[in-house]
N, C-alpha and C positions, 0 to 999 in steps of 0.2 A: 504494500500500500504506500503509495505516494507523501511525503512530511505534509504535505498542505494539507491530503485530503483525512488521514484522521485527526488532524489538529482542527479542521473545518468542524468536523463529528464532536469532536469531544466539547469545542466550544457552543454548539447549539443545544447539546445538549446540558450542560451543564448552566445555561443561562434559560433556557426550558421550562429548569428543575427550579429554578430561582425566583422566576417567574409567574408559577403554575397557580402559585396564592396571591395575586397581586396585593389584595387588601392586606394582608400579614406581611409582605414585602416592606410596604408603606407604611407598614404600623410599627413595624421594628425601627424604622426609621427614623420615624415619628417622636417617640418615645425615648427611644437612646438621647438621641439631640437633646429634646423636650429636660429631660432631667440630667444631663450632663451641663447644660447650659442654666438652669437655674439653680444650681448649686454653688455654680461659679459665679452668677449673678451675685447672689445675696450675701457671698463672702467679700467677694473681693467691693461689693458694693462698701460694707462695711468699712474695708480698710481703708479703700480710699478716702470714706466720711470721716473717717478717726484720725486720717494723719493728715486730713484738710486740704486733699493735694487732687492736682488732675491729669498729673502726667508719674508714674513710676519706672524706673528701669527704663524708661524709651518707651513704654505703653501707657496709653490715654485708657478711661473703662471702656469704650465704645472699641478702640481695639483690643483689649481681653477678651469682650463677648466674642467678635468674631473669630479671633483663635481661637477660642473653645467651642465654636460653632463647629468648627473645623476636624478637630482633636478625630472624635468617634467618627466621622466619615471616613479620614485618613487610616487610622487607626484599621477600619473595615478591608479599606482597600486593601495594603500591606500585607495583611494576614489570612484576607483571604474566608474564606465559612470551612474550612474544611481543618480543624485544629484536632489533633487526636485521631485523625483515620489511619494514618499508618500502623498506627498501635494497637487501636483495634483488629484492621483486619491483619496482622502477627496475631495478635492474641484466638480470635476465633479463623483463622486458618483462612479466610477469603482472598489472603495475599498468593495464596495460589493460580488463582485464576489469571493475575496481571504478569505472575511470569513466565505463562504461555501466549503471551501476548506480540506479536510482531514488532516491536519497539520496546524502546528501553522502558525500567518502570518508572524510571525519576523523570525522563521526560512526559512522560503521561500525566502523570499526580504536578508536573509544574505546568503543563497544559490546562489543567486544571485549573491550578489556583490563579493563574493569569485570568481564567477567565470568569474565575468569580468575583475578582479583585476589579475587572472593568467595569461589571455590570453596575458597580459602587457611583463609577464617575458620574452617570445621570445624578445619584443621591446630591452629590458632591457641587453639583454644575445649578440646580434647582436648587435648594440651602444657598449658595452662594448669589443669586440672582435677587432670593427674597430678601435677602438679606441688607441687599444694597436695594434693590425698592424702597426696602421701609424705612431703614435707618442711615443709607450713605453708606460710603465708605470713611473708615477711620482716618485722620489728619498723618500719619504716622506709614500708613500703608502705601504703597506704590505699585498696587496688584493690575497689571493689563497682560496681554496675552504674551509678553514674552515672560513674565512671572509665572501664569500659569504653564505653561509650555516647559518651564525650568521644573516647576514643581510636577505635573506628569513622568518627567524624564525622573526626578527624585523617587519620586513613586516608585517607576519599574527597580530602579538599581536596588532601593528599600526592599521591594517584592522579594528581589531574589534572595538578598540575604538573610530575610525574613523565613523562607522556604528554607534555606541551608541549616539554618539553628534549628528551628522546628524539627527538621528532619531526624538531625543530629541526634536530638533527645528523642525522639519516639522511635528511632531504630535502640535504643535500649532496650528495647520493648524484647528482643529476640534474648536477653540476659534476666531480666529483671519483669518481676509478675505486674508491676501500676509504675506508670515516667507519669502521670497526670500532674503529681505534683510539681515535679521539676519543670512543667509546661506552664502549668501555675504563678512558678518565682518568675520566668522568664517576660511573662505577663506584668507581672509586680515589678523586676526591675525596671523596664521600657516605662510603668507606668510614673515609678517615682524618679528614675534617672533620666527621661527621654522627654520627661517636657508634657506629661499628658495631663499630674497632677496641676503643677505648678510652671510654667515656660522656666528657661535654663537661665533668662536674665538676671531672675531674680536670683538665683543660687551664689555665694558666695566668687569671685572672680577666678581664683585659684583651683575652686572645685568646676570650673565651667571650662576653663581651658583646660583642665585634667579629660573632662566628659568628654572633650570636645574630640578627641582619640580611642573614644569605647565606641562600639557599636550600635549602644540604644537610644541616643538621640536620633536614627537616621532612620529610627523606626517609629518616630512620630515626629519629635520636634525639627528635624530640618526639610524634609518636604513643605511643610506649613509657612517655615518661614520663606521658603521658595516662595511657595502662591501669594504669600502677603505681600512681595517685593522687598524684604527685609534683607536680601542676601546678592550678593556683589556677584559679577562674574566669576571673580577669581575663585570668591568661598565657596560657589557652587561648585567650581570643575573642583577644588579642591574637595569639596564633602563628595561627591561621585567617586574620587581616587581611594579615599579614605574608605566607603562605603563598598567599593569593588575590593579592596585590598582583607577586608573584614568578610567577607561573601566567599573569596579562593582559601583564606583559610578553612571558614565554615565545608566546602567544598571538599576540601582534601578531609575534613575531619568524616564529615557524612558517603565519602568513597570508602574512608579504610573500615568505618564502620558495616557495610554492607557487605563488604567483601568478607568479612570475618562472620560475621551474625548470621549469613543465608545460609552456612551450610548448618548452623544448628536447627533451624527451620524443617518443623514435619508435617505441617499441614492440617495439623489435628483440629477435628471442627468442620470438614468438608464433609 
């Protein structure tokens, strides 16, 4: 079979699957934003009233909201709906059927999430339209299409390396009876070290150029600041290198892992 033509399959299919509830599609959507944004509302509204100010770290409130407007859609895309399959099907034995499969299996399962991870950008493109209807864009932002065009391209390079970690830790799954947890922390770090909680400005200066060399800011906080116009040429191509260079490790870690772990693999559960 031709590359285009099951990667064509896998994508229709997989965006299909996504699609089949539209109202529950919409509703998750809805509701994620809905209460990730009014949390951040009603804190950071506070602080700002308490320290009597209107601009912190280089953020106005009006651009807070919208980075957090942001966060969970990003956040979506990156990672993809498909968090824990590898492990599952290791644990009940359905990993069988992908490795009689005509193609590689990691190209498939990244077929995949590529294309669960697209189906996000409508979310992404809608949120962001109303956004600026109603309220403008923030004084601070300098978001147009070659911002967002910076932050798509953030996205993909984020996708992959997002897919390498994940992987990594759910081919444990062939050693070990639950990785759930470790997928868990991984969740937790990206959320307190990558900008999802809190943006990385406000974090200490030492501790932000330390972050600024790990990998989980790149898995929410620098695509974001891509789309907002917050990031230079240079810092992009530089977060790309950084981001790519963080991914071939991920890469090499999730090859030695598979190559060792398939042969303990029996199938058991078919």
């Amino acid at each position: 079979m031709a590359v285009h033509g099951w990667v064509t399959k896998v994508f229709s299919t997989e965006i299909r699957k996504l699609v089949t509830y539209r109202f529950d599609f919409w509703m998750q959507f809805t509701v994620a934003v809905f209460a990730h944004v009014s949390v951040a509302f009603f804190l950071w509204k506070a602080v700002f009233d308490y320290n009597n100010v209107t601009v912190m770290r280089g953020y106005t409130f009006h651009g807070l909201m919208l980075y957090y407007i942001m966060v969970p859609m990003v956040e979506r895309m990156i990672f993809g709906a498909g968090l824990g399959m590898v492990a599952r099907e290791i644990y009940d034995g359905s990993l069988t059927k992908y490795l009689i499969y005509p193609v590689s299996f990691f190209r498939y399962k990244y077929a995949q999430h590529v294309a669960n991870s697209l189906i996000f950008i409508a979310q992404l493109f809608a949120a962001l339209l109303i956004f600026r209807a109603i309220f403008g864009m923030p004084a601070e932002s300098a978001m147009n299409a070659g911002s967002i065009a910076m932050g798509i391209a953030a996205i993909f390079f984020s996708g992959l390396l997002c897919f390498f970690i994940n992987s990594s830790i759910e081919l444990i799954a062939f050693w070990a009876d639950n990785v759930w947890t470790l997928l868990v922390m991984v969740r937790f770090c990206v959320s307190l070290l990558g900008g999802v909680m809190i943006p990385l400005a406000f974090f200490p200066e030492k501790w932000e150029a330390v972050l600024k060399y790990l990998p989980f800011s790149y898995l929410a906080s620098f695509p974001i600041q891509c789309i907002m116009g917050r990031i230079t040429l240079i810092e992009w191509a530089e977060g790309l290198i950084i981001t790519g260079a963080w991914a071939g490790v991920f890469m090499i870690i999730m090859s030695f892992m598979w190559d060792r772990g398939r042969y303990r693999y029996t199938g058991v559960g078919i």
